[in-house]
C-alpha positions, 0 to 999 in steps of 0.5 A: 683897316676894317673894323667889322661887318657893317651890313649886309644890303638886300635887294628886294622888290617890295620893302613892306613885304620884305620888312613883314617876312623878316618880322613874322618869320624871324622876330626881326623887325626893321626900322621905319623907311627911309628915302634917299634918292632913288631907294627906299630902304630899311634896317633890320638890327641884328647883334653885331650887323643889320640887314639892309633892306633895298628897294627901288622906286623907280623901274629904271633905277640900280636895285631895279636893274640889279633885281631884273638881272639876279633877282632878289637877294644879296646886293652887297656887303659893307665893312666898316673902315676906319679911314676910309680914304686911306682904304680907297688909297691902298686898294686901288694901288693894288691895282682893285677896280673901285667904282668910287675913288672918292667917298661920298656921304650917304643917308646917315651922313657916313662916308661910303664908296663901292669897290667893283664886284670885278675885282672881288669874286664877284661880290660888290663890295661897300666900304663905310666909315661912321660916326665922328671920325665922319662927321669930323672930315672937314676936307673930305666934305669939302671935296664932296661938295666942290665934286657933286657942284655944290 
């Protein structure tokens, strides 16, 4: 079931310019930057949700690609879930196309999975489930690990 919006993800060409707009023109400021493969990103904390600022370091990387193809701007939106497997289990037997059958664990160590823009007017769709009930799936990170080889 989903819980709430998440964050809201930006693609943007230069995450120090983004962050300093955010900052000036809103009174928003974003967290320090963070790493984690091929993105440098922040948070922008707002009552309720972030912003999620993206930026690729690498030319050949997917907000790069996204970024050459559409421009900046909204790359995704993520609803927090509560069971995010059972989420992925009933979409797809609805027949929606899900880039990730299995979540997998990002940065902050949440679950996370994309569902396919194709099946959702066009809008690339992230789920994620925080917090303990995350930390506490044992047999889903132990999928993860036998999946990514570990």
């Amino acid at each position: 079931m989903i819980k709430k919006v998440s964050h809201i993800g930006l693609a943007v060409e230069n995450l120090e310019e983004a962050s300093t707009f955010f900052k000036e023109n809103f009174a928003l400021p974003a967290s320090e930057q963070e790493n984690f493969g091929e993105l440098l990103f922040s948070f922008i904390p707002m009552e309720g949700t972030n912003l999620e600022l993206l930026q690729s370091t690498q030319a050949d990387g997917q907000i790069a690609k996204f970024i050459q193809k559409r421009g900046q701007g909204i790359h995704h939106i993520s609803f927090e879930v509560d069971d995010i497997q059972a989420e992925l289990d009933r979409l797809k037997a609805k027949g929606i196309k899900l880039i990730n059958e299995e979540p997998y664990l990002n940065a902050h160590k949440d679950l996370v999975a994309f569902i396919h823009p194709k099946s959702t007017y066009g809008i690339l769709l992230e789920l994620i489930q925080t917090g303990e009930r995350a930390e506490d799936s044992e047999s889903m990170e132990s999928r993860i690990r036998v999946r990514d080889g570990e």
